[in-house]
C-alpha positions as CSV (number, residue, x, y, z in Angstrom):
1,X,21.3,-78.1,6.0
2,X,22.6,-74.8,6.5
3,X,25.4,-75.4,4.5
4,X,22.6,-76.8,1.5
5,X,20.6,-73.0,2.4
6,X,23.4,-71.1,1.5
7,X,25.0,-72.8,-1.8
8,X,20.7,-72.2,-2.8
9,X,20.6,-69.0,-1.9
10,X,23.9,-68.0,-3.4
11,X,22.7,-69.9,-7.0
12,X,19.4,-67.8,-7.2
13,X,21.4,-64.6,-6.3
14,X,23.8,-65.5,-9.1
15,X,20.6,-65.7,-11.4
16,X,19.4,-62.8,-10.4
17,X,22.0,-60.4,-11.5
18,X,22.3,-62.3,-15.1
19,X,18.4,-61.7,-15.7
20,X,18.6,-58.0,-16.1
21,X,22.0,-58.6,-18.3
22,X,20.4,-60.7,-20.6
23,X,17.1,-58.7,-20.8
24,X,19.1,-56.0,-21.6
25,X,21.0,-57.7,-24.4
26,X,17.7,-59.4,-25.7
27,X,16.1,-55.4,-25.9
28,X,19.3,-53.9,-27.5
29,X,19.4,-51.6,-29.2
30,X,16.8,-48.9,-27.8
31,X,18.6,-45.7,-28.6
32,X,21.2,-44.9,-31.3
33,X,24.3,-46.4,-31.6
34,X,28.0,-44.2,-31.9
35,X,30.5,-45.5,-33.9
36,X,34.1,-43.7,-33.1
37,X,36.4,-43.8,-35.9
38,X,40.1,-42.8,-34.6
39,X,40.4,-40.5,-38.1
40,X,39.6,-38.4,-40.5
41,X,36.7,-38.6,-42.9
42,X,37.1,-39.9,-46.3
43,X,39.9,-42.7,-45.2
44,X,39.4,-46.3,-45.5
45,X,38.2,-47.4,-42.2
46,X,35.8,-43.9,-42.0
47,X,34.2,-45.3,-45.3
48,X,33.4,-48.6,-44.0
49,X,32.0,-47.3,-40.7
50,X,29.4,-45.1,-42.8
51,X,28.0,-47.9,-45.4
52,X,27.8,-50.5,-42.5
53,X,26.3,-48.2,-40.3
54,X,23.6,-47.2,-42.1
55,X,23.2,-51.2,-43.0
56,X,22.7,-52.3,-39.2
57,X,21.0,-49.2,-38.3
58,X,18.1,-49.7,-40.6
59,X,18.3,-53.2,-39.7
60,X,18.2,-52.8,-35.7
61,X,16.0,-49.6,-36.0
62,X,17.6,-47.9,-34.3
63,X,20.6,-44.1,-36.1
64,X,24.0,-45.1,-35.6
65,X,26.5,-42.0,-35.8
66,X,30.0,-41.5,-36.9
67,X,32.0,-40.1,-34.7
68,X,35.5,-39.0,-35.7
69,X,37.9,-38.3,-33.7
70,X,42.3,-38.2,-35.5
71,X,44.9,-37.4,-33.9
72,X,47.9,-38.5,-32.4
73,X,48.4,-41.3,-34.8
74,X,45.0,-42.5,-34.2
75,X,45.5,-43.3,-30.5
76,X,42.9,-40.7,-29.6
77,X,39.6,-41.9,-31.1
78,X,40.9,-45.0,-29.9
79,X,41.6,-44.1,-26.2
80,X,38.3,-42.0,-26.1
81,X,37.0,-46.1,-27.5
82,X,39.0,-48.0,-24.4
83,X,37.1,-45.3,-21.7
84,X,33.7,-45.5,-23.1
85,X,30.5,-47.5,-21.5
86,X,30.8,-51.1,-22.3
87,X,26.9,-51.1,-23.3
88,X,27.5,-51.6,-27.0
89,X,26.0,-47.9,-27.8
90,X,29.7,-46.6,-28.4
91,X,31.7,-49.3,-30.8
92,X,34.5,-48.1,-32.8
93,X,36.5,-49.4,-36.0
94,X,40.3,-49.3,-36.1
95,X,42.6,-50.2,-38.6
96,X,46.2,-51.0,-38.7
97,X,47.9,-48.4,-35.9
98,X,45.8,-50.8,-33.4
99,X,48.6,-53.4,-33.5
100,X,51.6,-51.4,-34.5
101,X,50.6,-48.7,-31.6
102,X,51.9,-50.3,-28.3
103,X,55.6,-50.4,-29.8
104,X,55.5,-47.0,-30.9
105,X,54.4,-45.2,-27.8
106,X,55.1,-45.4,-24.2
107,X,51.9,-44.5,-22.2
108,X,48.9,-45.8,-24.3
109,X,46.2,-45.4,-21.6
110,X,44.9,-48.5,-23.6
111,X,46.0,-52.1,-24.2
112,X,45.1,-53.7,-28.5
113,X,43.8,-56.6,-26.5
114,X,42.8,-56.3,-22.8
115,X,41.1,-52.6,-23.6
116,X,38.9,-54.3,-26.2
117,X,36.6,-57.4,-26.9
118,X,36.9,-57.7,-31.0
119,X,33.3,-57.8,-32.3
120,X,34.3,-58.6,-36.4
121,X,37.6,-58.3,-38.5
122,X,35.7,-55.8,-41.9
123,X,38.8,-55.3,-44.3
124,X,42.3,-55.5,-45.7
125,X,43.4,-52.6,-47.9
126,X,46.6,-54.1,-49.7
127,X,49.5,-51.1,-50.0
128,X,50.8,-50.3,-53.7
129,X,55.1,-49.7,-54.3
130,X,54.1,-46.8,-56.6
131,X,57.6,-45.2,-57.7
132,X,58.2,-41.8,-59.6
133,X,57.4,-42.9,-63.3
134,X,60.8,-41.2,-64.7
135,X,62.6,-43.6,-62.7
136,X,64.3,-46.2,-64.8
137,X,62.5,-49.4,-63.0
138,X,59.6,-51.7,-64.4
139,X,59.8,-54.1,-61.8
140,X,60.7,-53.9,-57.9
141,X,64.2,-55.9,-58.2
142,X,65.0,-53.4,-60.9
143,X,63.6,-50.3,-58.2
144,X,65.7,-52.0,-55.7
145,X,68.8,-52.0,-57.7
146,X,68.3,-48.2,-58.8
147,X,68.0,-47.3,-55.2
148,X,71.4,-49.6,-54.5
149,X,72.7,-47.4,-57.4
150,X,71.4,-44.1,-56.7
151,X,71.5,-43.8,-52.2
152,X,71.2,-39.9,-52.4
153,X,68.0,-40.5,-54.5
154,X,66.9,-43.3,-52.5
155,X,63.5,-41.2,-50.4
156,X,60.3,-43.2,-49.5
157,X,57.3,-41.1,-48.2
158,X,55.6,-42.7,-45.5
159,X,52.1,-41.3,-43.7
160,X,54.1,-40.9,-40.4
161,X,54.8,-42.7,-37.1
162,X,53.1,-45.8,-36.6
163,X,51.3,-46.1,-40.0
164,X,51.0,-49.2,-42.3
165,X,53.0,-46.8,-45.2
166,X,55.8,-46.8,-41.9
167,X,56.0,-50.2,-41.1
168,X,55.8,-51.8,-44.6
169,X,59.1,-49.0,-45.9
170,X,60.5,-50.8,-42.9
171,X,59.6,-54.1,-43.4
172,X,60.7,-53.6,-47.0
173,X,64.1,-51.4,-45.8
174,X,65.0,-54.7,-43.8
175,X,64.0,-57.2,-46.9
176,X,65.5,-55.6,-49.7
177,X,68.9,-54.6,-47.9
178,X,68.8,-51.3,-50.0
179,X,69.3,-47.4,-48.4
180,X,66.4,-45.4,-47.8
181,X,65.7,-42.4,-46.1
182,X,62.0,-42.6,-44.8
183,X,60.1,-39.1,-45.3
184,X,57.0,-38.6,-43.4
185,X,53.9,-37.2,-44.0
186,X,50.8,-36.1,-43.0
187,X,48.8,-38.8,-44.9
188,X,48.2,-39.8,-48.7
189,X,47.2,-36.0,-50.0
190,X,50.2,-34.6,-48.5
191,X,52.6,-37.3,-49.8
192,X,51.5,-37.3,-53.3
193,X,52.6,-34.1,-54.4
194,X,56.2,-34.7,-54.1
195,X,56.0,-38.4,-55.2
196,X,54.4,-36.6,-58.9
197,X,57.2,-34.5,-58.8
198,X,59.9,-36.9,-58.0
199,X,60.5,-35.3,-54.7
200,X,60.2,-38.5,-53.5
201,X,61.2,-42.2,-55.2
202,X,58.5,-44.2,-53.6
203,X,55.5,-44.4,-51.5
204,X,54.0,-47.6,-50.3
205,X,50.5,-46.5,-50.2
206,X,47.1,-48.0,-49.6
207,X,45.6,-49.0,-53.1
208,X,42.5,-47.2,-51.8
209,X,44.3,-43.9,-52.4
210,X,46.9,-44.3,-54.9
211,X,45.3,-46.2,-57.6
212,X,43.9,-43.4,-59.3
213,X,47.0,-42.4,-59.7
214,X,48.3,-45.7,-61.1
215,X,45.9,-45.9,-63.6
216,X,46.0,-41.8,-65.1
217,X,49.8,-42.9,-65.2
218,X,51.1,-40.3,-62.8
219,X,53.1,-42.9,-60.7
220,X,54.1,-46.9,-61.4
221,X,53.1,-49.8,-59.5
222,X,55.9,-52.1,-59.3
223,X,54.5,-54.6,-56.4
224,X,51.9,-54.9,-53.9
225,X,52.5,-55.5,-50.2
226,X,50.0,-58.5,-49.8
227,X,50.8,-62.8,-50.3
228,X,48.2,-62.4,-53.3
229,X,47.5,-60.1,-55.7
230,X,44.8,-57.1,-55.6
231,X,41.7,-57.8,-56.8
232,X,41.7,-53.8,-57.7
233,X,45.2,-54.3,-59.7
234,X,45.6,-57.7,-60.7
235,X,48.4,-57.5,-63.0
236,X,51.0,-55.9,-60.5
237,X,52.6,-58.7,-59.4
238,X,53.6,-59.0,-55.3
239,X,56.6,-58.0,-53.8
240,X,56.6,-61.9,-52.5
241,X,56.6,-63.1,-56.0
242,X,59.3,-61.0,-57.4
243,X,62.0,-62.0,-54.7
244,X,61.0,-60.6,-51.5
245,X,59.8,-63.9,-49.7
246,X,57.7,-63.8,-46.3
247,X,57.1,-59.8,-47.5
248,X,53.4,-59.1,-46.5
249,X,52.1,-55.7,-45.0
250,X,48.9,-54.3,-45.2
251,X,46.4,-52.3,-43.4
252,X,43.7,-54.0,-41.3
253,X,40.8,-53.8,-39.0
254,X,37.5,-54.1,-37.9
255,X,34.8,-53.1,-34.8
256,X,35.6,-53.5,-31.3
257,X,33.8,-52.5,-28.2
258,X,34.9,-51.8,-25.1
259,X,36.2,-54.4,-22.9
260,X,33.5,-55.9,-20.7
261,X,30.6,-55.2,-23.3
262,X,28.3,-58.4,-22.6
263,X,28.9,-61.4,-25.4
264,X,25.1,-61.3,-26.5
265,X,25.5,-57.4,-27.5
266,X,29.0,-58.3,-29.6
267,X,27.1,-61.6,-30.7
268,X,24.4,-59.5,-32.0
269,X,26.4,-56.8,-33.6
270,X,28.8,-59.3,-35.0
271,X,25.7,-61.0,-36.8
272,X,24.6,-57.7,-37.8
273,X,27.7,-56.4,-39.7
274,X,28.2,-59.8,-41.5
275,X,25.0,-59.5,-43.0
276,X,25.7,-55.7,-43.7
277,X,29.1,-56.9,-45.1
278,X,27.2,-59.2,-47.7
279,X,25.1,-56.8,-49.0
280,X,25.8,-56.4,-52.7
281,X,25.3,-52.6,-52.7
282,X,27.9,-52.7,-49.9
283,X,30.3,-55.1,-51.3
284,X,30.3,-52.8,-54.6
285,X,31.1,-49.8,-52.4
286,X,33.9,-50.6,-50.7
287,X,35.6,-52.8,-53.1
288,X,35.2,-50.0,-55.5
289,X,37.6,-48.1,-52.9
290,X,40.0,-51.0,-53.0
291,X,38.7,-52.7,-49.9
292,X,38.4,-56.1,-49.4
293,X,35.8,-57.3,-47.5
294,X,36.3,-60.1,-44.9
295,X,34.0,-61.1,-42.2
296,X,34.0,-63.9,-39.6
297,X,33.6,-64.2,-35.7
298,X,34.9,-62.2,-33.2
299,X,37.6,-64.7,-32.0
300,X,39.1,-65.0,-35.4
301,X,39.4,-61.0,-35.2
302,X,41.1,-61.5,-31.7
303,X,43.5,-64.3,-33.2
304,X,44.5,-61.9,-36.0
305,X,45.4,-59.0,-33.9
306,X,47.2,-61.5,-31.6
307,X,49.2,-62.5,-34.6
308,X,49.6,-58.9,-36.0
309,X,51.0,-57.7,-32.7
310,X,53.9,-60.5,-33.2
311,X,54.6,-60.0,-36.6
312,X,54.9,-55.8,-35.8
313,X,56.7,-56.2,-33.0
314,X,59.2,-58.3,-34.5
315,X,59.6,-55.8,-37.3
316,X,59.8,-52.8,-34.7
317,X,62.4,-54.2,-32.8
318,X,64.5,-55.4,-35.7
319,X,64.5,-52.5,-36.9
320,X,65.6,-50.4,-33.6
321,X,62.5,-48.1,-33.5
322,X,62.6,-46.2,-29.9
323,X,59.0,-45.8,-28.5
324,X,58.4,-42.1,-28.1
């Protein structure tokens, strides 16, 4: 009987703690909502977290604010992301640093998976091969043959350690079997003046900030990065199709919240940005800025950036990059 007492009184203590948990998750949200973006404004994942937000904040009633915070190749917003409440008020939306991140750098502070509980994957921005336009290449095997012929020639800009621009020059370094010499930069605006001027041969850029300057003509798109073609460029053909098989690179991501936020808050939020993602307001906005829109449940995100951490490690290793 005492034995019976206890395993009772242990059940309703059990249900005692989950009451409030759930009450709280029912009532959420009450007050606004912070939405950390690990970069500067204007960028893909920074546009994205302003047109959803003010979707879901109208629709929960409740101001959701941007917060960004660069720096350090994006582990910083993202660290300050890991730390924060698990209350779903702070949520944050990444891109494709998340997964390349823990290879690069020694002392994270923060694990891709164990720091986070995915809430939606948002977007893949496919990358453009846009090469100097004097250069005598309509194609990329016929780029990749000038660059065999020409080694001194042979730069690629790259945004800098542990961007997408990084690991697809390496990805395509390692495919391709031609000599580069990978130039970094701080980001797309500081890259693009010596790609115009031919300071630079290539940069594999996001189409969300190079295709402007694909169609004015100022630089040639010879492939993109991704196993089908951009819906923003649909007559470059992929770097898959013209030889390079298996070659697929792009930059991804979507909301996370801190590990240990309560499955009814992600539940909710995850049905809230679908809906937002939908919208055909929003759908025009972001596909405008070459993004395209994906969607889905939060363990579909967590299988994709289970698979992306494989396929980027793989490519770091192979490719001897020393974690700083």
């Amino acid at each position: 009987m005492q034995l019976t007492s206890l395993f009772k009184t242990l059940a309703v203590s059990a249900c005692l703690v989950a009451v409030p948990t759930l009450a709280s998750a029912q009532a959420y949200p009450t007050h606004a909502i912070r939405i950390i973006v690990p970069a500067p404004p204007g960028g893909a994942i920074d546009t994205i977290a302003r047109v959803v937000g003010d979707k879901i904040g109208a629709s929960m009633g409740q101001p959701v604010i941007v917060d960004n915070r660069p720096g350090a190749s994006n582990n910083l917003g993202t660290d300050v992301l890991a730390k924060s409440a698990p209350d779903g008020y702070t949520i944050g939306i990444v891109g494709g640093s998340h997964n390349t991140n823990k290879f690069l750098f020694k002392n994270l502070g923060w694990d891709p998976e164990k720091s986070f509980e995915p809430i939606v994957y948002t977007h893949e921005v496919p990358l453009v091969f846009a090469i100097y336009p004097q250069i005598p290449a309509k194609t990329l095997p016929e780029f990749v043959a000038w660059m065999k012929a020409n080694p001194g020639e042979a730069k690629v800009a790259t945004s800098g350690r542990g961007s997408a621009q990084e690991m697809a020059a390496e990805m395509f370094r390692m495919a391709s079997g031609a000599p580069m010499l990978l130039v970094p930069y701080k980001g797309s605006s500081a890259a693009h003046p010596d790609l115009l001027a031919g300071r630079t041969a290539l940069y594999i850029d996001t189409i969300s900030a190079i295709q402007s300057q694909v169609k004015a003509g100022n630089v040639r798109a010879v492939a993109v990065s991704t196993r089908k073609r951009s819906m923003s460029l649909p007559d470059v053909p992929t770097a898959n199709e013209q030889g390079l098989k298996g070659y697929d690179a792009n930059t991804n991501g979507g909301f996370l919240a801190p590990a240990g936020t309560p499955k009814a808050i992600v539940a909710k939020l995850n049905a809230e940005i679908n809906a937002a993602l939908k919208l055909p307001d929003v759908r025009a906005k972001l596909e405008a800025a070459g993004i395209e829109i994906q969607g889905g449940t939060p363990q579909e995100y967590a299988a994709l950036i289970k698979s992306d951490l494989a396929k980027w490690g793989k490519v770091v290793k192979d490719a001897g990059i020393q974690p700083e």
